[in-house]
BAFI-3210 file (N, C-alpha, C; in Angstrom, 3 decimals, decimal comma, padded with zeros to 6 digits):
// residues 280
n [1|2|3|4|5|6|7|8|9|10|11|12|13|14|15|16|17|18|19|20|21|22|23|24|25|26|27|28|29|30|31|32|33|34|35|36|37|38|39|40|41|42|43|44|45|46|47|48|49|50|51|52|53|54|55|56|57|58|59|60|61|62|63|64|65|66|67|68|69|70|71|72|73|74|75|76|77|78|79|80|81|82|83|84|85|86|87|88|89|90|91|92|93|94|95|96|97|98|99|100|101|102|103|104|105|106|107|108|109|110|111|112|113|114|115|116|117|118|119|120|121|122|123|124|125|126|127|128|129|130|131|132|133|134|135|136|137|138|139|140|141|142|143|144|145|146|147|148|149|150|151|152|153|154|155|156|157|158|159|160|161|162|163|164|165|166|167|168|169|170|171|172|173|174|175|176|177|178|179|180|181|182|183|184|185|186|187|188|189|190|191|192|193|194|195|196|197|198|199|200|201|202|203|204|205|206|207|208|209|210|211|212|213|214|215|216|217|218|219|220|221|222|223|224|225|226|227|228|229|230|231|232|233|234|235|236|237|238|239|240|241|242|243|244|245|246|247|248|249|250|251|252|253|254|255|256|257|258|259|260|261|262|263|264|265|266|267|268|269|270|271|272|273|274|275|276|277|278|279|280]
n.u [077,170|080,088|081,118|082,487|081,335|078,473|078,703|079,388|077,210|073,560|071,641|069,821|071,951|071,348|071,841|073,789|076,007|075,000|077,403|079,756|081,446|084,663|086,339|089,143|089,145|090,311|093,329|096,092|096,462|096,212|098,678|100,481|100,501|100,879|103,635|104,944|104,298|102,667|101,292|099,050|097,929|097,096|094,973|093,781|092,311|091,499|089,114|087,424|087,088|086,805|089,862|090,365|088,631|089,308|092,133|091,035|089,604|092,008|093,501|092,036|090,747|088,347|085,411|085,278|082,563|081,472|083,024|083,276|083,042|084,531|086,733|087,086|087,876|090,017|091,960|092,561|094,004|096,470|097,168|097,731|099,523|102,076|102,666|104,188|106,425|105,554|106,219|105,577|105,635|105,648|103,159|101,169|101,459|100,657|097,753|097,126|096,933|097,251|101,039|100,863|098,909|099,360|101,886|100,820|098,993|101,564|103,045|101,010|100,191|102,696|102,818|100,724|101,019|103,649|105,618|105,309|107,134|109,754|109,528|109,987|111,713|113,776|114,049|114,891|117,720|118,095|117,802|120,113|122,001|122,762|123,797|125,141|127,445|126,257|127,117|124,508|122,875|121,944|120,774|123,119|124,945|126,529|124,428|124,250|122,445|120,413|118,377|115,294|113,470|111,488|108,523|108,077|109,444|112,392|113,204|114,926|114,692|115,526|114,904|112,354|112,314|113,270|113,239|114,726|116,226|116,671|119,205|120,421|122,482|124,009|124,485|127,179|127,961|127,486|125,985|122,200|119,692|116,418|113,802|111,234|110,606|111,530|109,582|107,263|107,393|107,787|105,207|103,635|104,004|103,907|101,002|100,793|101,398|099,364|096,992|097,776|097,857|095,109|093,667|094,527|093,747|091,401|090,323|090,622|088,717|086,168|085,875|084,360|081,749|079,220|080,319|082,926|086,503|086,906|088,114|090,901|091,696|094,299|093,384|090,531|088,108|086,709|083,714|081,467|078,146|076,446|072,728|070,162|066,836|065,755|067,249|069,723|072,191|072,967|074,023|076,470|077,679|077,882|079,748|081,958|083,332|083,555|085,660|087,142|088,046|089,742|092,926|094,405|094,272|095,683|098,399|099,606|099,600|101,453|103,724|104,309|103,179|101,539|098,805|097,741|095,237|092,045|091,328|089,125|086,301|084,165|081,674|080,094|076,984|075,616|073,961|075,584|078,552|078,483|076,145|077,213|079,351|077,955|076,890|079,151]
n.v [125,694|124,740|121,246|121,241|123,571|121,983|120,088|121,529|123,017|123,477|122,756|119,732|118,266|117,846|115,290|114,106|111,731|110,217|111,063|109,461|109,115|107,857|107,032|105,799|104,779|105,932|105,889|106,340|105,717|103,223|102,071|102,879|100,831|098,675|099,296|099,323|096,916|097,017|095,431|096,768|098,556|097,465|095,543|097,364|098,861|096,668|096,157|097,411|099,969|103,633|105,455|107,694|108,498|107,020|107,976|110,695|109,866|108,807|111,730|113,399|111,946|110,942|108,579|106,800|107,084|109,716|111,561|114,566|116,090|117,973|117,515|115,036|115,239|117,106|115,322|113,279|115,667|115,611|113,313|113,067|115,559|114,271|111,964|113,068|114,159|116,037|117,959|118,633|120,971|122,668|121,964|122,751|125,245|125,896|125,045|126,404|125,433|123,832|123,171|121,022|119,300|118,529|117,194|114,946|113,459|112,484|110,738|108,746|108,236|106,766|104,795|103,594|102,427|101,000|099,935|101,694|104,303|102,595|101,766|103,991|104,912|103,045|103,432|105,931|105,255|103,831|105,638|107,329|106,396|106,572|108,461|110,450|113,022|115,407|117,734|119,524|122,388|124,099|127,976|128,501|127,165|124,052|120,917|118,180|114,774|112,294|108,821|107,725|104,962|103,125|101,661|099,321|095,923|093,834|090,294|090,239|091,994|094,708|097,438|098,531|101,240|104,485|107,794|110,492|112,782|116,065|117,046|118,141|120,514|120,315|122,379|122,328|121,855|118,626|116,753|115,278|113,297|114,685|114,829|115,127|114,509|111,599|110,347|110,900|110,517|107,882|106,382|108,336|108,198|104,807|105,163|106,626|104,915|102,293|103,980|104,414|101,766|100,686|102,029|101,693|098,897|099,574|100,589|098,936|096,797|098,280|099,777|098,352|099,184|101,241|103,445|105,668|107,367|110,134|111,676|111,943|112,659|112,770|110,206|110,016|108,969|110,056|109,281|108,581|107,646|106,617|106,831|104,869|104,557|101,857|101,260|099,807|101,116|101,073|098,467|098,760|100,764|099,319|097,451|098,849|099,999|097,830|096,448|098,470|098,013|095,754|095,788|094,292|092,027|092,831|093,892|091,448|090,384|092,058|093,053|091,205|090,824|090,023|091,155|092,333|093,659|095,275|097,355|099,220|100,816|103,621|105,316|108,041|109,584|111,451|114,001|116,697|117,998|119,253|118,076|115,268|116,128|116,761|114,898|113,355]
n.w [059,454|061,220|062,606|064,698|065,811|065,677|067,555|070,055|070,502|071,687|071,248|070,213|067,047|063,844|061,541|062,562|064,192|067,585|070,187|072,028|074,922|076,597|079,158|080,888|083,995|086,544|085,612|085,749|088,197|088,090|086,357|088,362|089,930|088,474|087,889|090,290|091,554|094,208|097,070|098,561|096,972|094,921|095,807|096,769|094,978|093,245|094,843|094,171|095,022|095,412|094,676|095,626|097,172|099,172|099,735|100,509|103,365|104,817|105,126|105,870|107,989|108,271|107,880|104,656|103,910|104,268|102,901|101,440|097,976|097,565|099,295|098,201|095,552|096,491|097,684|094,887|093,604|095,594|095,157|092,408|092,640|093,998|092,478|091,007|091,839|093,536|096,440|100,031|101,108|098,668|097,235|099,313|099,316|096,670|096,371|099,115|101,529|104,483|105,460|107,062|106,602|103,859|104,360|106,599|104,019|102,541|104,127|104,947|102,615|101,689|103,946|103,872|100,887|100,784|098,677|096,325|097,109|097,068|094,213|093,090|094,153|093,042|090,271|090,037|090,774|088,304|086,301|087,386|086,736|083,894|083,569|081,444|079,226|076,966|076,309|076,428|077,280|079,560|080,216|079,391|081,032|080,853|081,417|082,684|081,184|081,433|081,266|081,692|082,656|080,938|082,177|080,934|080,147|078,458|078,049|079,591|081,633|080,379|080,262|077,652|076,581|076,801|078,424|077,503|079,646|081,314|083,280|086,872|088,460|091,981|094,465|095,035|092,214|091,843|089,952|089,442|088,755|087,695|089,815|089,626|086,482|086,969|088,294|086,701|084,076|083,250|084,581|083,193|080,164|080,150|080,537|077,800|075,988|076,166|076,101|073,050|072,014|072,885|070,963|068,516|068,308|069,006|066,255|064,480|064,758|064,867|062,346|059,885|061,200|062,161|063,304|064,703|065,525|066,978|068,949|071,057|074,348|076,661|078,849|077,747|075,348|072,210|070,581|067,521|066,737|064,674|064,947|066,108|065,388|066,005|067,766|067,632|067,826|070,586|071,050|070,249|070,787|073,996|073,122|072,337|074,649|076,191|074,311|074,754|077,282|077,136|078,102|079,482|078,243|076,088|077,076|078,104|075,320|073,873|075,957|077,197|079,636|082,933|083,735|087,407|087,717|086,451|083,658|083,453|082,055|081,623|080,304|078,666|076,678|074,085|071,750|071,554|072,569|074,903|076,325|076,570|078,151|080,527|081,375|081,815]
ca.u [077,772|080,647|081,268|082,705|080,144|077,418|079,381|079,194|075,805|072,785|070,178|069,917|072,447|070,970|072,707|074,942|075,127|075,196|078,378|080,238|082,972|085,144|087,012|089,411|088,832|091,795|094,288|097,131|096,897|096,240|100,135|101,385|100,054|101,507|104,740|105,071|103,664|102,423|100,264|098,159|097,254|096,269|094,052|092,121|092,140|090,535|088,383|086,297|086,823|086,947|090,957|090,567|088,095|090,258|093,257|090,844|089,661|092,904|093,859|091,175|090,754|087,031|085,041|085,015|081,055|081,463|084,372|082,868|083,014|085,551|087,822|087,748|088,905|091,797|092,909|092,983|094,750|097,031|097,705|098,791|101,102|102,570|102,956|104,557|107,269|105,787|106,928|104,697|105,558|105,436|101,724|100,667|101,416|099,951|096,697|097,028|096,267|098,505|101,722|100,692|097,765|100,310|102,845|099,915|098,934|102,254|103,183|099,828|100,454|103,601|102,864|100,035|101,907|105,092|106,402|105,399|108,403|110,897|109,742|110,783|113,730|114,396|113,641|115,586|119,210|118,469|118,358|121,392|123,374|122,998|124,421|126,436|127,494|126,769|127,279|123,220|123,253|120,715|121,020|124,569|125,520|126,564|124,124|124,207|121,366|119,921|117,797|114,656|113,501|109,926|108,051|107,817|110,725|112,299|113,037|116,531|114,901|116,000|113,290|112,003|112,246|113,754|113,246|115,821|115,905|118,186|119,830|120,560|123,600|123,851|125,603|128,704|128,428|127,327|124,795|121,203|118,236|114,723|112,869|109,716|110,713|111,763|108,399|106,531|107,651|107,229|103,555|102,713|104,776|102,812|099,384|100,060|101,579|098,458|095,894|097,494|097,669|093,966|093,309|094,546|092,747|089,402|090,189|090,452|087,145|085,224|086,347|083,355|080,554|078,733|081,137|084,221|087,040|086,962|089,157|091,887|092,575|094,750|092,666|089,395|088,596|085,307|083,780|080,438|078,116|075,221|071,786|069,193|065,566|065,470|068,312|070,648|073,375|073,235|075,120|077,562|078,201|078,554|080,868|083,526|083,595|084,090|087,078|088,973|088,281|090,733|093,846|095,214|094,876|096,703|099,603|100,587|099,926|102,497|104,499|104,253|102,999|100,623|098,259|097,140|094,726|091,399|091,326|087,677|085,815|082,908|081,109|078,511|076,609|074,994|073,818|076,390|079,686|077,966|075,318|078,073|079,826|077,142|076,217|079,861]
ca.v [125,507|123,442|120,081|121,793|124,103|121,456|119,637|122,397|123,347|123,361|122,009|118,592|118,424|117,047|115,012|113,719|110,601|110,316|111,120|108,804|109,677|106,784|107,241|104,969|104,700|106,242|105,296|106,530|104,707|101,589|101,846|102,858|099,203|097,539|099,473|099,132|096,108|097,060|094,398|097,288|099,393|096,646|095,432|098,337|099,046|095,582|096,004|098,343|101,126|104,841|105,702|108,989|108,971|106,167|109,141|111,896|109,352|109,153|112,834|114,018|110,978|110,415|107,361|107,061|107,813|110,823|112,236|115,351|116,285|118,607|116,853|114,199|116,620|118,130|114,578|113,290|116,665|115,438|112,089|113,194|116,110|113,234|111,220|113,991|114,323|117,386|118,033|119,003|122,279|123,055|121,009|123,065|126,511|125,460|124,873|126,836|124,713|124,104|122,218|119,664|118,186|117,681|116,141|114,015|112,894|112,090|110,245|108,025|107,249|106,033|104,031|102,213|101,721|101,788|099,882|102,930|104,793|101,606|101,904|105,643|105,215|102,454|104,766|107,482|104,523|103,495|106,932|107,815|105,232|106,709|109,513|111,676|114,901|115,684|119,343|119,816|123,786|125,139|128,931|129,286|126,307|123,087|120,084|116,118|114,133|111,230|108,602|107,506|103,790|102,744|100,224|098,050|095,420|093,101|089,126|090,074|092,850|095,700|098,685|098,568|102,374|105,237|109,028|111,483|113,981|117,313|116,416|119,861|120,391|121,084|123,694|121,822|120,879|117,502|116,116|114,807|113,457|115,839|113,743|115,131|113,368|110,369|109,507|111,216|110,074|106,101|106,627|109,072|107,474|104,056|105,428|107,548|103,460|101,659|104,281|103,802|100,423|100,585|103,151|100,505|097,757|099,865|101,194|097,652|096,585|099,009|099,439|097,941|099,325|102,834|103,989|106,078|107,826|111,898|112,482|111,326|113,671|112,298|108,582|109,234|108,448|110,189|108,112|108,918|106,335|106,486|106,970|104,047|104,246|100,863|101,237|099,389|101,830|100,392|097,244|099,028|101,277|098,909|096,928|099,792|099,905|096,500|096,455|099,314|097,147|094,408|096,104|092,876|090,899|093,278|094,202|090,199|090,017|092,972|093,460|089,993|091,694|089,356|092,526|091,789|094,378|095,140|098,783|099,341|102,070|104,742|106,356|109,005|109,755|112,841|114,435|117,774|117,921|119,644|117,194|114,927|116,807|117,574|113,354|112,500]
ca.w [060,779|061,178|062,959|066,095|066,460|066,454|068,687|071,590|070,342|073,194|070,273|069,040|065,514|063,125|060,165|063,283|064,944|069,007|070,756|073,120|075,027|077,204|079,900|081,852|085,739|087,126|084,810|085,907|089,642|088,173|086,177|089,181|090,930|087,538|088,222|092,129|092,331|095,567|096,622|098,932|096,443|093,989|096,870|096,768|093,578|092,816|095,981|093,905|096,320|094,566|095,750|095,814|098,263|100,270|100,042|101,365|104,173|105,465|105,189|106,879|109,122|108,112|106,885|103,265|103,089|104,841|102,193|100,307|096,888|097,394|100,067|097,269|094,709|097,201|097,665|093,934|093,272|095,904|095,012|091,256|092,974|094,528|091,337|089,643|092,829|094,734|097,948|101,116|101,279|097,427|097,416|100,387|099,015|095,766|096,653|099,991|102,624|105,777|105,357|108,201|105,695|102,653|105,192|106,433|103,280|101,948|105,395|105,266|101,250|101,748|104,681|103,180|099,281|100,939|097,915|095,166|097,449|096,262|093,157|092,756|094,342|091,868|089,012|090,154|090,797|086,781|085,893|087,534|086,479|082,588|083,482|080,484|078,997|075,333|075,547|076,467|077,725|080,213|080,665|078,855|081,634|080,660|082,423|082,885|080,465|081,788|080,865|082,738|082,157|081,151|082,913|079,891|080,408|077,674|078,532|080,324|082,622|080,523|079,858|076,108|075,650|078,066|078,640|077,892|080,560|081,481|084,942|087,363|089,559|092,964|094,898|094,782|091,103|091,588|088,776|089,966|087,668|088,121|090,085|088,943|085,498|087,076|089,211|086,039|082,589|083,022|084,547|081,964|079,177|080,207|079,729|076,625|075,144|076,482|074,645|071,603|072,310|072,641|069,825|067,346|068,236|068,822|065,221|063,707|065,550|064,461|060,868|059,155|061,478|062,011|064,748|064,304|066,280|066,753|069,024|072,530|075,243|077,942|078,874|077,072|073,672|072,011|069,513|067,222|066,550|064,297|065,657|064,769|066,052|066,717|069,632|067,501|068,505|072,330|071,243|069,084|072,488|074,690|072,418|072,118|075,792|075,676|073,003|075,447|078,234|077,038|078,645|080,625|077,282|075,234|077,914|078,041|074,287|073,732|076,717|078,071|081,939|083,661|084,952|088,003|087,474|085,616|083,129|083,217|080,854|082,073|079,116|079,116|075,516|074,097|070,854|071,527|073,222|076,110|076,998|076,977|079,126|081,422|082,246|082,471]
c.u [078,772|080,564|081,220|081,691|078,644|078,060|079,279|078,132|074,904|071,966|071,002|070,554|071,411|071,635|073,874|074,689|075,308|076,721|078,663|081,588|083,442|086,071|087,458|089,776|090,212|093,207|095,511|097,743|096,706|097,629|100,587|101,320|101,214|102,735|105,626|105,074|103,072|100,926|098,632|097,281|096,114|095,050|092,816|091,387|090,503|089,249|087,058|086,390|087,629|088,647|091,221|089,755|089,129|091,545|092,446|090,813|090,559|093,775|093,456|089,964|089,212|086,403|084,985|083,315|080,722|082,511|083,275|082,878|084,417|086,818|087,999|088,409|089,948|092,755|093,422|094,160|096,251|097,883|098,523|099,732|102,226|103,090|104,195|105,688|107,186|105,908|105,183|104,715|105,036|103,884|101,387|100,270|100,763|098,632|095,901|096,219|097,461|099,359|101,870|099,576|098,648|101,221|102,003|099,671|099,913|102,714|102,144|100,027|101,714|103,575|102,001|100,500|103,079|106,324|106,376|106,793|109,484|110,912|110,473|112,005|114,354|114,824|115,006|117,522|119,279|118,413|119,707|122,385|123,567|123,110|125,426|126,373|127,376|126,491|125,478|123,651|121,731|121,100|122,378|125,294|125,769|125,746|123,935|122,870|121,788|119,266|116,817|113,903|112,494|109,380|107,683|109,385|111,043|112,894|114,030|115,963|115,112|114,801|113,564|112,491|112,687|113,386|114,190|115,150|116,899|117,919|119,754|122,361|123,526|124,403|126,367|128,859|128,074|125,476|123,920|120,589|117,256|114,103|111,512|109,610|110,581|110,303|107,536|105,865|107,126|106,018|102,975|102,631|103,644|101,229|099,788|100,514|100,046|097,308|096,495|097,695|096,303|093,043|092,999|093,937|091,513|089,264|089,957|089,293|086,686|084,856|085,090|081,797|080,540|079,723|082,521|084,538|087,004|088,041|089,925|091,725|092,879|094,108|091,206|089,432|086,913|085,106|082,189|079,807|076,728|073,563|070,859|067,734|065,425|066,475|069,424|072,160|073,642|074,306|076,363|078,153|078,920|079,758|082,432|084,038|084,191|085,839|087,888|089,114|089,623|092,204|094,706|095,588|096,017|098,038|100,378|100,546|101,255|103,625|104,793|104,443|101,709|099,991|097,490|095,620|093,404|091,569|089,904|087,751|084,241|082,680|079,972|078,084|075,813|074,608|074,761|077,063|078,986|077,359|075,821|078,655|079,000|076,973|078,538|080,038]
c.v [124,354|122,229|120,426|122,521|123,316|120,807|120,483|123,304|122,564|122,653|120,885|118,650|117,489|116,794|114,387|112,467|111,210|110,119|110,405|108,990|108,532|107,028|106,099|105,002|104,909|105,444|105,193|105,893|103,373|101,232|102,268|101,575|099,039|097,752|098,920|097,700|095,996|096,432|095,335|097,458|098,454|095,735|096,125|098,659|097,777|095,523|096,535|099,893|102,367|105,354|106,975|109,374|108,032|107,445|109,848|110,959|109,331|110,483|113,285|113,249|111,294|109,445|107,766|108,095|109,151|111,782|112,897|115,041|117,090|117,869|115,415|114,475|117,160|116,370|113,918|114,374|116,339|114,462|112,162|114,455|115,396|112,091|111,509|114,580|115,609|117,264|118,213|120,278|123,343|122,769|122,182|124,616|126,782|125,493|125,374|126,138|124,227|122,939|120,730|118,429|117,620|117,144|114,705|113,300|112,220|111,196|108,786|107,527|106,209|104,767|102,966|101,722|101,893|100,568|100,358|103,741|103,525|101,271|102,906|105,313|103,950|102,574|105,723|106,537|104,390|104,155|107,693|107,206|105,380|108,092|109,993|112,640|114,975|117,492|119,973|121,176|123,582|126,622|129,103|128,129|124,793|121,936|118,858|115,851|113,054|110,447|107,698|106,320|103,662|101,650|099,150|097,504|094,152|091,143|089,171|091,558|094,370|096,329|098,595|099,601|103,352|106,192|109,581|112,405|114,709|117,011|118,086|119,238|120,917|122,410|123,899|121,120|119,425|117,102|115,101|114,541|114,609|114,379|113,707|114,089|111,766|109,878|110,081|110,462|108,826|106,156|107,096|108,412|105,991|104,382|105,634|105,623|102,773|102,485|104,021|102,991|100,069|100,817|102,094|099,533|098,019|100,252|100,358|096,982|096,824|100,051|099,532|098,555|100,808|103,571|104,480|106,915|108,974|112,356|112,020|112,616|113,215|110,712|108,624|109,517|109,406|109,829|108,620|107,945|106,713|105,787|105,675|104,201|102,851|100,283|099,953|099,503|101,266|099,361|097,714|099,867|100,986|098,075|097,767|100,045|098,874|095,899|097,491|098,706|095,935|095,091|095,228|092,125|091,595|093,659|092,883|090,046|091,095|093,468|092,191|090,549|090,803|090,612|091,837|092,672|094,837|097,054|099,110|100,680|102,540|105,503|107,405|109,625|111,170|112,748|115,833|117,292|117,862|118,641|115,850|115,106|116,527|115,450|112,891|112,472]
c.w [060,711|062,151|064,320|066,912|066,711|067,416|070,464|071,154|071,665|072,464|069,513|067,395|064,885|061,710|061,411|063,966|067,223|069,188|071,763|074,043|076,403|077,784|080,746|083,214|085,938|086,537|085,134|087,421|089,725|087,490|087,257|089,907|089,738|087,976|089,373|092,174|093,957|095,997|097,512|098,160|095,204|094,524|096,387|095,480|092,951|093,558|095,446|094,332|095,185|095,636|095,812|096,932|099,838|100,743|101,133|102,608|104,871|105,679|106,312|107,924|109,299|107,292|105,661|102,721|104,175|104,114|101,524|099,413|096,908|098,161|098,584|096,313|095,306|097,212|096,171|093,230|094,055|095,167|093,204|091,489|092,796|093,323|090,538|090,303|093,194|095,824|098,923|100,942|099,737|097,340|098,312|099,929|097,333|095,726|097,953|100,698|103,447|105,358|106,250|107,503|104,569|103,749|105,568|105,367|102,547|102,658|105,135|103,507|101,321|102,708|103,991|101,788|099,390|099,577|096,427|095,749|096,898|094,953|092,437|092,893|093,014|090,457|088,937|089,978|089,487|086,681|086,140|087,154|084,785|082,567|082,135|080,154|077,645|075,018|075,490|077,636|078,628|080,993|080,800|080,224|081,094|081,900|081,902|081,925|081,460|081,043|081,854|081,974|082,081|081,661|082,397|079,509|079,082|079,065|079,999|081,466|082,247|080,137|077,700|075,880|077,054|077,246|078,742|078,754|080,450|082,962|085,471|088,107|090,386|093,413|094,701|093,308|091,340|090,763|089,652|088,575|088,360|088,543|090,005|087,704|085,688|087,709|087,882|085,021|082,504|083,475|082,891|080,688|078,857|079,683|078,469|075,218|075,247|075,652|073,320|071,074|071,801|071,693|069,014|067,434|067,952|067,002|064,519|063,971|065,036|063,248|060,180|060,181|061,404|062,949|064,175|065,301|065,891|067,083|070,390|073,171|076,812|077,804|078,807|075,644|073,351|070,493|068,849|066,683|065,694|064,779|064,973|065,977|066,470|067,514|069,030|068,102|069,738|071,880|071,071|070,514|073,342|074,280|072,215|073,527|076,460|075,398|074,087|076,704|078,821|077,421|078,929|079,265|076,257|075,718|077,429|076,340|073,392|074,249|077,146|079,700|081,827|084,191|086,253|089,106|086,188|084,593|082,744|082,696|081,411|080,341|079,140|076,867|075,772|072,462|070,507|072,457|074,572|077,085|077,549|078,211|080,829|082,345|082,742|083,961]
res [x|x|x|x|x|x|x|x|x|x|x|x|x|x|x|x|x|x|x|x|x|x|x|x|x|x|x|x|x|x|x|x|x|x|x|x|x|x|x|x|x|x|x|x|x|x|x|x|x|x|x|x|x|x|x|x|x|x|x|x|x|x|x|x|x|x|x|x|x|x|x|x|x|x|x|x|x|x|x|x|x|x|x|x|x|x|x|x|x|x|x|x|x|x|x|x|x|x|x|x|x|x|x|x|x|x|x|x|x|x|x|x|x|x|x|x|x|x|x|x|x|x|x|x|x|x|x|x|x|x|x|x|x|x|x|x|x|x|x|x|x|x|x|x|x|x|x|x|x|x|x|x|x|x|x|x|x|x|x|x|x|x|x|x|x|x|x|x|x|x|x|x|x|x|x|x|x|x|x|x|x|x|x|x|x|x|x|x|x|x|x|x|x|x|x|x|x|x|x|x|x|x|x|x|x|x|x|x|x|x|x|x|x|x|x|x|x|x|x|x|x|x|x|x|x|x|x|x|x|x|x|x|x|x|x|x|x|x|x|x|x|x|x|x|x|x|x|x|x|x|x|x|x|x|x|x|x|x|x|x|x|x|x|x|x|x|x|x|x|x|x|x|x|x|x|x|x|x|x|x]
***
């Protein structure tokens, strides 16, 4: 049997150690604080408070401990539409549900992080302003490239590393960025720097002990750790949780960004993928 298959096996492997798999707490709405700086969201953020249930709450204009399971799921689903520059009406017909709840929700985000909207738009002015033509085709048409700026800045302000994009044109011929790209790329871009930011460090860590990396997908990490009857493994556990924890110190030691923000780590263990699965 191979590796994989004990892995999403229902019976205890044996010859394997315990599986860990590490996930970081909403990753992607804590770079949008770093980005924004919006001192709301980093509020809540820090407050503790789960912001996906804070979204539904205001959607569907009920206390937090009264937010479903699912209303928390429609609003997370929202809130990375919204990330990713969907509309109300697009959002609405998407997930079929009336265009007066995605208006609502997009209405009530903006108001309370109303400086994630000045970030975009800030996004979207440096993108337009690297406007050119190198002969990039879409559909036998000639269209505009761009470049969309990452949120990692050098001493003078300018972005470390940009996003090529393909621009569109309007009716009248006039060249736009995609503003899906533009509110996208530097989020996304951010995380996918920060894991392998993290990667490398956890890899140098944990080098010399029983613990090794399997495998990333998106912002968790799953890690295998050799089993010891006398519950050695626990330290070694919480220690890698630990090590991806350090976010804040490795931003200013690499980016020089003061976070004013923590990147906490959830793990759930198993002996198979599944069981894994099943506690996260």
């Amino acid at each position: 049997m191979s590796i994989q298959d004990h892995l999403m096996a229902d019976e205890t492997p044996h010859g394997l150690g315990i599986l860990a798999e590490y996930d970081y707490a909403q990753l992607e709405i804590r770079i949008l604080a770093l980005a924004s700086g919006d001192d709301q969201l980093i509020e809540d953020i820090n407050s503790g408070r789960d912001m996906h249930t804070v979204f539904a709450s205001k959607i569907f204009d009920k206390p937090e401990e009264e937010i479903t399971k699912t209303e928390r799921r429609t609003a997370k689903t929202f809130s990375f539409e919204l990330q990713y520059g969907g509309g109300a009406e697009n959002m609405a017909k998407r997930w079929g549900v009336p265009v007066s709840l995605t208006e609502t929700f997009i209405e009530e985000y903006y108001q309370r992080y109303p400086k994630i909207k000045k970030y975009q738009k800030r996004a979207a002015r440096a993108a337009s302003d690297t406007l050119i033509h190198m002969g990039d085709r879409r559909d036998g048409v000639s269209v505009p490239r761009y470049y969309v700026p990452s949120i990692w800045e050098d001493e003078e302000g300018k972005p470390l590393t940009q996003y090529a994009v393909i621009g569109s044109l309007s009716k009248k011929g006039i060249p736009y960025p995609p503003p899906t790209q533009v509110k996208n790329y530097p989020i996304q871009g951010a995380g996918a720097d920060i894991m392998l930011m993290m990667l490398n460090k956890l890899s140098r860590e944990i080098r010399h002990t029983s613990a090794w990396l399997i495998n990333t997908v998106h912002d968790s990490v799953l890690c295998e750790i050799t089993d010891s009857k006398n519950g050695e493994h626990q330290g070694l556990l919480q220690k890698i949780a630990d090590i991806l924890s350090t976010v804040p110190e490795e931003l200013k030691k690499n980016y020089g960004v003061d976070s004013p923000i923590e990147f906490p780590v959830d793990y759930s263990t198993g002996y198979t993928l599944t069981e894994v699965k099943k506690k996260a």
